[in-house]
ROSE-858567 format. One record per residue (C-alpha): residue number from 0; chain; x, y, z. Coordinates in Angstrom, 3 decimals, decimal comma, m for minus. Layout:
# ROSE-858567
+-----+-------+----------+----------+----------+
|  nr | kette |       xx |       yy |       zz |
+-----+-------+----------+----------+----------+
| NUM |     A |        X |        Y |        Z |
...
+-----+-------+----------+----------+----------+
This chain:
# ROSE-858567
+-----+-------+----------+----------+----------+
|  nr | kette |       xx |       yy |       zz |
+-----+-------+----------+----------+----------+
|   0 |     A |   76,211 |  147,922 |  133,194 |
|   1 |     A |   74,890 |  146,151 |  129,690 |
|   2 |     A |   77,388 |  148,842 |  127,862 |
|   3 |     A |   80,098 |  148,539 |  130,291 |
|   4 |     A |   80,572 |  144,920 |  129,495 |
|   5 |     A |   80,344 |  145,458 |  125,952 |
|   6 |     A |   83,047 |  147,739 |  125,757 |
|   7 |     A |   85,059 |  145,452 |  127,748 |
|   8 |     A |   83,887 |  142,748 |  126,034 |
|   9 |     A |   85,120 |  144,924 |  122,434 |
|  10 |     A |   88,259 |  145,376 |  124,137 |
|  11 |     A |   88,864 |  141,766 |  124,502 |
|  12 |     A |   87,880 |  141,232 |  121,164 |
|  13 |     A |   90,732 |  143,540 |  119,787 |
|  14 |     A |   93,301 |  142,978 |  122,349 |
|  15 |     A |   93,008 |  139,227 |  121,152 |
|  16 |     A |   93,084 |  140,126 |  117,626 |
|  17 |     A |   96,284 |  142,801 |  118,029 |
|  18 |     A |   98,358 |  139,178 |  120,282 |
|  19 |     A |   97,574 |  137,211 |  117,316 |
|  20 |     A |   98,802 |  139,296 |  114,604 |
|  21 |     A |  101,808 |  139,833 |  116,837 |
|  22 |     A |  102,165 |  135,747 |  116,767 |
|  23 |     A |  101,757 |  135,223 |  112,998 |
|  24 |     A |  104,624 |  132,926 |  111,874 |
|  25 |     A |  107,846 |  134,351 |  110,635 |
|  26 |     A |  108,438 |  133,419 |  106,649 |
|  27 |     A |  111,178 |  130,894 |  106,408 |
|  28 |     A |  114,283 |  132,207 |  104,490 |
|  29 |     A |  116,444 |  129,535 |  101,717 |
|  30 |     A |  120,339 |  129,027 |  103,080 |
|  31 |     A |  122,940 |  128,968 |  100,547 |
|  32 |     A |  125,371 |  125,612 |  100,906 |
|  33 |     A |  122,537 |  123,433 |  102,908 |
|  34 |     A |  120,387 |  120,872 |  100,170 |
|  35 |     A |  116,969 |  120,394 |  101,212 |
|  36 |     A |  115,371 |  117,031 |  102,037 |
|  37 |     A |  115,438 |  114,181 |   99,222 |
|  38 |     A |  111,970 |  112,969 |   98,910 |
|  39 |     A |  110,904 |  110,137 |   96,924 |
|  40 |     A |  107,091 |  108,493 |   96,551 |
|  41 |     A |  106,070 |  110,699 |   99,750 |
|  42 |     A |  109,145 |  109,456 |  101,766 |
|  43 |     A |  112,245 |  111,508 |  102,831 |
|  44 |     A |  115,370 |  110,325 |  102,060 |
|  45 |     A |  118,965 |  110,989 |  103,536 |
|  46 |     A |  121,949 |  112,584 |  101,476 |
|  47 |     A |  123,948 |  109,351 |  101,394 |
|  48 |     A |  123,476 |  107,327 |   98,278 |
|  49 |     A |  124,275 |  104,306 |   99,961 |
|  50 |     A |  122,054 |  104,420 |  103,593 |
|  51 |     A |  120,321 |  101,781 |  104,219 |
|  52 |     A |  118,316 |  100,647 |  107,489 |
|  53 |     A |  118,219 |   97,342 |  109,389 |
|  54 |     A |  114,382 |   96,159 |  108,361 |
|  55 |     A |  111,498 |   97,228 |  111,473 |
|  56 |     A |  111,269 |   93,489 |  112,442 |
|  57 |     A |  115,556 |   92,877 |  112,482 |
|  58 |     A |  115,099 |   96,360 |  115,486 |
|  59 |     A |  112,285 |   95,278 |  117,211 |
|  60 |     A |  113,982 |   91,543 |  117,640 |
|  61 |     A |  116,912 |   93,188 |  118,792 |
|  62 |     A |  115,085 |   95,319 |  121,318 |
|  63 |     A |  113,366 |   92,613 |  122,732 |
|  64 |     A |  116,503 |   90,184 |  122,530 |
|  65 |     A |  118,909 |   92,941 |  123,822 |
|  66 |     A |  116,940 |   94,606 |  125,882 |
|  67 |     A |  118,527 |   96,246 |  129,118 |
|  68 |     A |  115,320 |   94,810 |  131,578 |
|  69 |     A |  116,287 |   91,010 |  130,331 |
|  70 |     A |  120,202 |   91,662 |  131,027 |
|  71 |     A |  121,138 |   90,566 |  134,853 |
|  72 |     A |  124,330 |   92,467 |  134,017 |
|  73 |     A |  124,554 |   96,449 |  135,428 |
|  74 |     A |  123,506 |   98,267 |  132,472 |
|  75 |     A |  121,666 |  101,216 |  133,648 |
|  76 |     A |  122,196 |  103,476 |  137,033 |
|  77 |     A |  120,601 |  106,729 |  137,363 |
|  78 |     A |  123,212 |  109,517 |  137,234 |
|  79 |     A |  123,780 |  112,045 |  139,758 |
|  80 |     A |  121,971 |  115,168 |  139,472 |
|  81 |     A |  122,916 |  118,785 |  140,289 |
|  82 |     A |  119,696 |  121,239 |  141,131 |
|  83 |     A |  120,104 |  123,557 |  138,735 |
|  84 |     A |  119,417 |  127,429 |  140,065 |
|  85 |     A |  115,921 |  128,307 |  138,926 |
|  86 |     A |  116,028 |  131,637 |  140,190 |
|  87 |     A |  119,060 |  132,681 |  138,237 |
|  88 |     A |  118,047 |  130,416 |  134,881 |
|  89 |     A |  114,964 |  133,030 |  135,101 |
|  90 |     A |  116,606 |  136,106 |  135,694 |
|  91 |     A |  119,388 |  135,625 |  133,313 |
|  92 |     A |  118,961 |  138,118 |  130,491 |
|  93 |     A |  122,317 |  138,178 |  128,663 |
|  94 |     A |  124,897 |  134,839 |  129,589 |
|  95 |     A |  124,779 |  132,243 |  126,867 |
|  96 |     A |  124,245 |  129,410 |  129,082 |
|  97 |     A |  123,576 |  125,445 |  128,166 |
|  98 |     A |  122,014 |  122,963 |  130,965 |
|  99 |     A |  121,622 |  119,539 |  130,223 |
| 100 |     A |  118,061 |  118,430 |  131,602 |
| 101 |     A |  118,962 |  114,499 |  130,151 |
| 102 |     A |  118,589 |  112,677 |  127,212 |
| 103 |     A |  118,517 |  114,757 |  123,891 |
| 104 |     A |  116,906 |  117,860 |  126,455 |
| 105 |     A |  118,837 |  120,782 |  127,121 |
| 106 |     A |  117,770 |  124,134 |  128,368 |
| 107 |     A |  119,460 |  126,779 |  125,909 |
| 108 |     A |  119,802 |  130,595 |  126,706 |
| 109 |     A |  121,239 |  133,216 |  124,089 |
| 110 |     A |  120,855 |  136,783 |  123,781 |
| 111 |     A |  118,322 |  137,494 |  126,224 |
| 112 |     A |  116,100 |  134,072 |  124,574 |
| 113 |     A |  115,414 |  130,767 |  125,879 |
| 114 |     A |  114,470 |  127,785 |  124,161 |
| 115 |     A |  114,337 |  123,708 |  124,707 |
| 116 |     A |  115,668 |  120,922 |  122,230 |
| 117 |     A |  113,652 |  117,707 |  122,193 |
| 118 |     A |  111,975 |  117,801 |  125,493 |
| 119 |     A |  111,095 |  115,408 |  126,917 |
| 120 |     A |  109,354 |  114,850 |  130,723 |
| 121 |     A |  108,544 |  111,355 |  130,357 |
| 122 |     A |  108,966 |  108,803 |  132,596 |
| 123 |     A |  108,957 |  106,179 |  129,804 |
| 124 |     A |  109,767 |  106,754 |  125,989 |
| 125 |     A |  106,942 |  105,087 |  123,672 |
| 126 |     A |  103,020 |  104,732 |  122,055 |
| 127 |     A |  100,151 |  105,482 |  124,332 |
| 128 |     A |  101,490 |  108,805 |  125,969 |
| 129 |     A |  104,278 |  106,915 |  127,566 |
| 130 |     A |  101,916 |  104,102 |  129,159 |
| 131 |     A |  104,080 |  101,710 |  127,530 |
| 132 |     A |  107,918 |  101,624 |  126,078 |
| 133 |     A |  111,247 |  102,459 |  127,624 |
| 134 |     A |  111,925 |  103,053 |  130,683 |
| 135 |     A |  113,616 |  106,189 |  131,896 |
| 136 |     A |  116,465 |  105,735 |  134,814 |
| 137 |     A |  117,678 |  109,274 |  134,946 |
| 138 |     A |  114,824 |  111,705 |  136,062 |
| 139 |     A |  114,727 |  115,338 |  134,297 |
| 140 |     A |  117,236 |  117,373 |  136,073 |
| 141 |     A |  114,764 |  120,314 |  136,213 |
| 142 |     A |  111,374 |  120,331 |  137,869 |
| 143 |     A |  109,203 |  121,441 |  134,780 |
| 144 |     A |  107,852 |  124,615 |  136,998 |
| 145 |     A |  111,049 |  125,825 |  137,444 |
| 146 |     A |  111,674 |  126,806 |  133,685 |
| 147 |     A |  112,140 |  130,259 |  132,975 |
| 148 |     A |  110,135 |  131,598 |  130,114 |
| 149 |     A |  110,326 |  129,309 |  127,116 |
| 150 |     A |  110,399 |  131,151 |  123,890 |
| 151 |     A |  111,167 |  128,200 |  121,279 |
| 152 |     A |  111,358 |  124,551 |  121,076 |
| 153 |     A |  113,414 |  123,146 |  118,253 |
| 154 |     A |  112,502 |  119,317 |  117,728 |
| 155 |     A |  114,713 |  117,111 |  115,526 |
| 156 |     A |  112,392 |  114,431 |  115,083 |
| 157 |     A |  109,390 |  112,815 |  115,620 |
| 158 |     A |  110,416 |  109,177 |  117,570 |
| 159 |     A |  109,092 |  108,978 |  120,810 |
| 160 |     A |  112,168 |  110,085 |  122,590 |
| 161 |     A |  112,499 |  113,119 |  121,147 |
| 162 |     A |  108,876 |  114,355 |  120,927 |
| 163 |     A |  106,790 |  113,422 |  123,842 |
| 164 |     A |  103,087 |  114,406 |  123,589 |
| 165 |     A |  102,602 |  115,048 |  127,058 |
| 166 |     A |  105,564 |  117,386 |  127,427 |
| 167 |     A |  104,886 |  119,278 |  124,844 |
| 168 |     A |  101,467 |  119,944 |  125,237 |
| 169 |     A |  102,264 |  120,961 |  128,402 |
| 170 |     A |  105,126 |  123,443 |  127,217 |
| 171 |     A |  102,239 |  124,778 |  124,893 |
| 172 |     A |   99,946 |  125,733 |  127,887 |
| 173 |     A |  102,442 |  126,694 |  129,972 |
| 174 |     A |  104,275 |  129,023 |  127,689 |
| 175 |     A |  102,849 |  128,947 |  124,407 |
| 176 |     A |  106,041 |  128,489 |  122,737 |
| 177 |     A |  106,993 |  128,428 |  118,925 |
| 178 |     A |  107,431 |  125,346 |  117,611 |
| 179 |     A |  109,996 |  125,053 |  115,062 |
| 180 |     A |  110,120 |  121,571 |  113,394 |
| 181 |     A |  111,128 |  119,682 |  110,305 |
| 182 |     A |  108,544 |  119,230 |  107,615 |
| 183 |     A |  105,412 |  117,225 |  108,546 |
| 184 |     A |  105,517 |  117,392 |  112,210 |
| 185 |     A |  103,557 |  120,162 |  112,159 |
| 186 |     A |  100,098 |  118,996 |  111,065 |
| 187 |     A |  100,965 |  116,279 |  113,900 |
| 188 |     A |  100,999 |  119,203 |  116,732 |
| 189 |     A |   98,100 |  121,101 |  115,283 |
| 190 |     A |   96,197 |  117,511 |  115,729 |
| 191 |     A |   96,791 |  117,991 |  119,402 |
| 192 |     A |   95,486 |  121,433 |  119,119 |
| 193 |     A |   98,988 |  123,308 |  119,324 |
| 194 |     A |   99,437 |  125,651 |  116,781 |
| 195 |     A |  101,950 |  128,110 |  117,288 |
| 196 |     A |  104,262 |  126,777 |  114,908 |
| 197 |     A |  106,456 |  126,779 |  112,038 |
| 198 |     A |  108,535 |  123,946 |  110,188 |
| 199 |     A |  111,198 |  123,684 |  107,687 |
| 200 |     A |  113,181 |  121,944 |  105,532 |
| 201 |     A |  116,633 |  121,673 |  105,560 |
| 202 |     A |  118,052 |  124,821 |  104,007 |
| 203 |     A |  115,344 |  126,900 |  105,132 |
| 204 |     A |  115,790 |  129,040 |  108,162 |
| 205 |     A |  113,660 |  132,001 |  110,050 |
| 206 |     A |  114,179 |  134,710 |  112,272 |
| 207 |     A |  112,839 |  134,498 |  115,866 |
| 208 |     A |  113,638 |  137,481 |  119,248 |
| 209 |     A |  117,161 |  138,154 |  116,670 |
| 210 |     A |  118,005 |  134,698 |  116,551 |
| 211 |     A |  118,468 |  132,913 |  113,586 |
| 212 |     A |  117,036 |  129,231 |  113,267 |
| 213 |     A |  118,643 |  127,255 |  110,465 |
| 214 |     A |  116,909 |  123,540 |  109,874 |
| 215 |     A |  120,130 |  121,397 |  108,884 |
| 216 |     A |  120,335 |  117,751 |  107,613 |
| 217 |     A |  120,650 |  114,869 |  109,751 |
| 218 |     A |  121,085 |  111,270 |  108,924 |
| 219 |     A |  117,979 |  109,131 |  110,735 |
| 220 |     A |  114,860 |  108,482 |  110,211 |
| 221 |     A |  111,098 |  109,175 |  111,130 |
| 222 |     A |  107,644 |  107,247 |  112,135 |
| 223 |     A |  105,857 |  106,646 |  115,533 |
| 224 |     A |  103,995 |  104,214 |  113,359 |
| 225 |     A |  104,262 |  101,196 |  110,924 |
| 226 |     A |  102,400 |  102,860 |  108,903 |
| 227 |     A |  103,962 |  106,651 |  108,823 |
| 228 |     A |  107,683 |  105,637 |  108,631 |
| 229 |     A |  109,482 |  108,470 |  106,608 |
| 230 |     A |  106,676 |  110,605 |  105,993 |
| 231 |     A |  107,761 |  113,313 |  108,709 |
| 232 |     A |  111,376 |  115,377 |  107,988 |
| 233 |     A |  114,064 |  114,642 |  110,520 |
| 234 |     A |  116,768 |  117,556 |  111,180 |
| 235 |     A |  119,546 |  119,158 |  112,780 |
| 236 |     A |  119,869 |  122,797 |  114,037 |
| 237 |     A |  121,803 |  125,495 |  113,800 |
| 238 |     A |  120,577 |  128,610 |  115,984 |
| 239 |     A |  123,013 |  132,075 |  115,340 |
| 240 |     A |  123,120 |  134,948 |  117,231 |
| 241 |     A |  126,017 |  136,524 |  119,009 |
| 242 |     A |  127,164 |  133,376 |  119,295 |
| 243 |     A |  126,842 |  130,494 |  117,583 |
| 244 |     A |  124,939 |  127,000 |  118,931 |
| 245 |     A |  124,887 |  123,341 |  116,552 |
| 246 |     A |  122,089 |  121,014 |  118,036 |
| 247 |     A |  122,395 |  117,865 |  116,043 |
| 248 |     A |  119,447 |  115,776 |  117,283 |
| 249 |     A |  119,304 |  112,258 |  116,636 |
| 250 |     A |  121,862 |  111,195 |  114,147 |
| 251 |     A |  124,207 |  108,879 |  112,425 |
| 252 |     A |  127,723 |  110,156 |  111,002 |
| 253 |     A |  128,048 |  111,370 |  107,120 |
| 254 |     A |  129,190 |  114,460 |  105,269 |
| 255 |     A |  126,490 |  116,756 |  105,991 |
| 256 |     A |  128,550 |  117,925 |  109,494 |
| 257 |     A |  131,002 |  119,422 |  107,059 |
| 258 |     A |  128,840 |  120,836 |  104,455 |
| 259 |     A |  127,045 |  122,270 |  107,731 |
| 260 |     A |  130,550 |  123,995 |  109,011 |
| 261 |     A |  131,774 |  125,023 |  106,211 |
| 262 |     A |  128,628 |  126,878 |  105,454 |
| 263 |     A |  127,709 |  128,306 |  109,081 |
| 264 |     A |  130,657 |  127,805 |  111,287 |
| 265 |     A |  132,529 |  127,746 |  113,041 |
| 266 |     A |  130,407 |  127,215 |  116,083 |
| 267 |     A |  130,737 |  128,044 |  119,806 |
| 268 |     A |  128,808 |  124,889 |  121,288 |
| 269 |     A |  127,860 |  122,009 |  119,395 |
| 270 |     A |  125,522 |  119,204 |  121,353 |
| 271 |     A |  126,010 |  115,882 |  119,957 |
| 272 |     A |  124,607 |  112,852 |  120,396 |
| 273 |     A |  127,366 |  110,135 |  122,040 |
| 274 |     A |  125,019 |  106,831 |  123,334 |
| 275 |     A |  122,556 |  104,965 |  121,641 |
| 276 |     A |  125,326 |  103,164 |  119,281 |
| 277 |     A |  124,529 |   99,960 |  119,803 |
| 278 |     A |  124,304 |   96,499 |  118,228 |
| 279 |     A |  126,667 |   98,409 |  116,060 |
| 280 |     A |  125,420 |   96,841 |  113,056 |
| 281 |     A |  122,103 |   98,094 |  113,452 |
| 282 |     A |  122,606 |  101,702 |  114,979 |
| 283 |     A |  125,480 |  102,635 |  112,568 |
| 284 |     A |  123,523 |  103,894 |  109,826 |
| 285 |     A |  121,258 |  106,323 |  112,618 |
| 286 |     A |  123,539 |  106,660 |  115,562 |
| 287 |     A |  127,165 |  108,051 |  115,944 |
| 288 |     A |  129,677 |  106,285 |  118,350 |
| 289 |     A |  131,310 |  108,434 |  121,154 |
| 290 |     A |  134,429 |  108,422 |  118,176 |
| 291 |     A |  132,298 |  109,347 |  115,171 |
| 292 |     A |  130,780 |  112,343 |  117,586 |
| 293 |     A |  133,918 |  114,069 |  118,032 |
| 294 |     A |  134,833 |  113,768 |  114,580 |
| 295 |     A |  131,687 |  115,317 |  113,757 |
| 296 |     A |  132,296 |  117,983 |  116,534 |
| 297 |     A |  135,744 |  118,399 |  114,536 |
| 298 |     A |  134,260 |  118,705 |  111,273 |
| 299 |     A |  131,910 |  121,611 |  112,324 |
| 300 |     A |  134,413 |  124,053 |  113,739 |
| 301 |     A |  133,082 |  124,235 |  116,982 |
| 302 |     A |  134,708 |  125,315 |  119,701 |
| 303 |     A |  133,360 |  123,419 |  122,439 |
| 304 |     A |  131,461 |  119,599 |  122,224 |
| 305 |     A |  128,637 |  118,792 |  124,473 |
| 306 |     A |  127,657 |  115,060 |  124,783 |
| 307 |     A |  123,794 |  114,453 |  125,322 |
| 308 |     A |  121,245 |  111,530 |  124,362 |
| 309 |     A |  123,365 |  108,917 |  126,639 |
| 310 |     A |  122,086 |  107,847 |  130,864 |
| 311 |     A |  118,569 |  108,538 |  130,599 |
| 312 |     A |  116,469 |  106,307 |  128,619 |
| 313 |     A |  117,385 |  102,263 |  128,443 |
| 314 |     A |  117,772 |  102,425 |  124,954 |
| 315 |     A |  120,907 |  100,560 |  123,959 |
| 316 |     A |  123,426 |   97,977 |  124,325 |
| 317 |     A |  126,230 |   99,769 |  125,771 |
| 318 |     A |  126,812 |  100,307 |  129,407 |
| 319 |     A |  124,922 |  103,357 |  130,679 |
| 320 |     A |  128,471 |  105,157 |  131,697 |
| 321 |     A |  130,135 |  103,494 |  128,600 |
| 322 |     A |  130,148 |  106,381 |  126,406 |
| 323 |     A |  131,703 |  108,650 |  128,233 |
| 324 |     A |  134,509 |  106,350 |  129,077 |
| 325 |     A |  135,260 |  106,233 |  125,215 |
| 326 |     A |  134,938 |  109,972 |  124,797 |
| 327 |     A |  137,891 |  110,507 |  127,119 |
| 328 |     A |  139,618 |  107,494 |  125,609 |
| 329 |     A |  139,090 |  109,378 |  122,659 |
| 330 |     A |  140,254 |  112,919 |  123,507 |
| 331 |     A |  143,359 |  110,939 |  124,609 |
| 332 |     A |  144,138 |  109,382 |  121,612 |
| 333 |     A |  143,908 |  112,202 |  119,326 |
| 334 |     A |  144,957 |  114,696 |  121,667 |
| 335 |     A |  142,090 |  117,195 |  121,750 |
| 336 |     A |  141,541 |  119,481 |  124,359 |
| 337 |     A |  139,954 |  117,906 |  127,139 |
| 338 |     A |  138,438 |  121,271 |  128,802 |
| 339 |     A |  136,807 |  122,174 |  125,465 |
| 340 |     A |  134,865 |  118,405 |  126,049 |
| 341 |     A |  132,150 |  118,692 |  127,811 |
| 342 |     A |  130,516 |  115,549 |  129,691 |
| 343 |     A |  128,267 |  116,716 |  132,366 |
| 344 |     A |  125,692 |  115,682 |  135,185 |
| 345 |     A |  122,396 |  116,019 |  134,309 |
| 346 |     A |  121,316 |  120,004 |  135,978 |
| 347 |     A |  124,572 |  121,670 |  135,249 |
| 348 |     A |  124,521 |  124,978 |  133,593 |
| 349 |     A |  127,702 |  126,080 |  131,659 |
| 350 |     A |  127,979 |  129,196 |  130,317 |
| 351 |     A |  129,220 |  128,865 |  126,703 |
+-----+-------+----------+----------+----------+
């Protein structure tokens, strides 16, 4: 019996030793065309010369000031939500599909692999694990048991929004995904004790299941902190297989979307960010309108345009259904192709 459970035990051992070679992180790869990260005195910078952020206390007065829970007007409304099909999310194997879960969370599956953007659970978006901060009006569309196999999570950046503690730690018990993030936010997961990881800088990219992961430039910012603001990358991604998918994050509108299509397009999808945009004055620098989106979506040579981060989180100015209102204003006005526009109800799942 004692030897029995030694071998077994020796198994163990070596089984666990063979899974976690098999896990060791791929080796990031440099991208022609894509500049890495400006840093400066520990702090990353943007590309644009002449950014420049409203000061932390000129925000924070205008969240409290402009808040959506001191407005009597209707600014928020929970959107309608289609169940997504679990059973077929899970048994899909080879449709390049897209669901929208809300917010800056979609559900992404490509060449037989399925991975999250920014995902987010949360009922509210801020410090303390969510005890405190923004409220959220438009539950996720998808139950969090009903996700098929996860096996990446790309995260753009590290506000509150866009990387929840509690959701991810429970994506990395779940699933065990790899995390692929911008510079800095790993040491910030492997403090919560999840590391099965990689990060990047812009420019870099790795290989993951035959999909490629390219980190790409965004114009934002970073800190959950006073005291950590800029310290962490913020990104975009590109992810290329057989066919090609532009997650932009959390971002405001510059030249990098062209450097970024001219170097890696044209795309098939690209999910942009349309809400967030204002008191103009203060979001312009770090948040497109639903106008500067398309042109983005124009400048990258992508095919089809996805609008996310809009009727989820009471983050903004606008009317909750304002954005989308513009976006077909927009598509008017320029005469795009409205079918190639996508603005969906939180669960759908397009195949792309």
């Amino acid at each position: 019996m004692v030897a029995r459970a030694a071998r077994q035990a020796l198994w163990l051992l070596v089984l666990a030793l063979l899974v976690g070679a098999g896990e060791a992180a791929p080796q990031p790869s440099v991208v022609a065309g894509i500049p890495p990260a400006p840093r400066v005195g520990g702090k990353f910078r943007n590309l644009d010369p002449e950014y420049h952020r409203a000061s932390m206390w000129a925000r924070a007065r205008s969240l409290i000031v402009g808040g959506t829970w001191l407005v009597g007007e209707r600014r928020v409304a929970p959107l309608p939500i289609v169940k997504p099909d679990a059973a077929a999310l899970r048994d899909n194997a080879s449709r390049a599909t897209v669901t929208w879960i809300g917010h800056s969370t979609l559900l992404v599956q490509l060449d037989g692999m399925n991975f999250l953007t920014d995902p987010t659970w949360a009922s509210r978006s801020g410090p303390l694990s969510g005890r405190i901060g923004v409220g959220r009006y438009t539950p996720p569309a998808i139950a969090f048991d009903d996700l098929p196999r996860i096996d990446f999570v790309l995260i753009s950046h590290d506000h509150y929004d866009h990387l929840d503690e509690p959701t991810v730690r429970h994506l990395a018990q779940q699933f065990n995904p790899r995390f692929v993030v911008p510079l800095g936010i790993k040491q910030w997961l492997a403090d919560r004790g999840i590391t099965n990881a990689v990060e990047l800088n812009w420019g870099e990219s790795i290989t993951i299941g035959g999909l490629t992961v390219v980190c790409t430039p965004a114009q934002h910012g970073s800190g959950r902190t006073l005291l950590d603001q800029g310290q962490r990358l913020w990104a975009s991604w590109a992810v290329l297989g057989s066919k090609r998918f532009y997650f932009a994050g959390d971002t405001g509108y510059y030249e990098h979307f062209k450097e970024i299509g001219e170097t890696l397009g044209p795309f098939d999808l690209a999910a942009l960010p349309i809400g967030s945009y204002t008191p103009r004055a203060l979001a312009k620098p770090v948040h497109m309108s639903p106008e500067e989106a398309l042109q983005a979506w124009t400048d990258l040579h992508a095919t089809k345009f996805l609008g996310i981060h809009w009727g989820t989180f009471a983050l903004a100015r606008e009317p909750y259904d304002e954005p989308p209102r513009r976006i077909a204003e927009e598509v008017g006005r320029r005469h795009l192709d409205p079918g190639s526009v996508w603005i969906v109800e939180p669960g759908v799942t397009t195949a792309w």
